[in-house]
C-alpha positions, -999 to 999 in steps of 0.1 A, spaced: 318 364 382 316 332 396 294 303 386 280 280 414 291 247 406 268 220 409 290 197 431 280 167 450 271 166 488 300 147 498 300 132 536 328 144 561 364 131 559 367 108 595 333 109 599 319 73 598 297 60 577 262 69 579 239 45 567 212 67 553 238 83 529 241 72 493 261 41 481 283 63 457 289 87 489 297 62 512 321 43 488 343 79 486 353 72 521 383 48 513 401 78 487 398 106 509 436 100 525 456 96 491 472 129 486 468 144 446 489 170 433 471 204 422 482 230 398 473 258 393 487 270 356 486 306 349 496 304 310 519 285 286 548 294 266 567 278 238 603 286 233 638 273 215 660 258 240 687 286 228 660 314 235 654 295 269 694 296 274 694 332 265 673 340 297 683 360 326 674 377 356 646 400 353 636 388 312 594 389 312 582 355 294 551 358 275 524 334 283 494 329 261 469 342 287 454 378 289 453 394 324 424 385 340 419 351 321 408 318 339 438 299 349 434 260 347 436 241 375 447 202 373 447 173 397 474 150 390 484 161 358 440 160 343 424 194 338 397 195 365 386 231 364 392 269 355 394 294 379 410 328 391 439 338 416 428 352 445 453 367 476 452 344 506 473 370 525 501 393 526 523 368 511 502 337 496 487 332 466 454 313 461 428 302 437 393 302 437 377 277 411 347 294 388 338 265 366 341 225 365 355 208 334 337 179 324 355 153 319 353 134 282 355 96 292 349 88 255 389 81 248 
């Protein structure tokens, strides 16, 4: 079910700069040590704050997604790709990303 992605050859975190690689690689080099923020967001739900109040232990929340629907997955708070949730382990969680958003840079 997965799509390859066409993603760019990037060079190796640490690993120097090599001068045959591309300008546009080489430049990547100074962001690869600031630390993002991903999410992964399985579905969305919108409620009154007195249904929200009403809530206990063990009440299901409806999301808007159907089981087995891409989940998004953001970087710092932008949509970045889709993708599906796969089991790490015995007790992790993991996703696996399926298809790149492209970004609209016209706003």
């Amino acid at each position: 079910m997965a799509d390859e992605m066409d993603l760019p050859e990037l060079p190796e975190p640490g690993g120097g700069t090599d001068p045959a690689a591309p300008r546009g690689a080489r430049d990547l080099e100074a962001v690869y040590d600031i630390p993002v923020t991903v999410s992964a967001v399985l579905g969305k739900a919108t409620m009154q704050v007195s249904q929200l109040l009403k809530l206990g232990r063990g009440a299901v929340v409806e999301l808007d997604r159907k089981l087995g629907e891409a989940i998004d997955i953001y970087v710092n708070n932008r949509l970045v790709a889709r993708g599906e949730v796969v089991m790490v382990d015995d007790s992790r969680l993991g996703v696996t990303m399926t298809e790149i958003v492209k970004a609209d840079r016209s706003g």
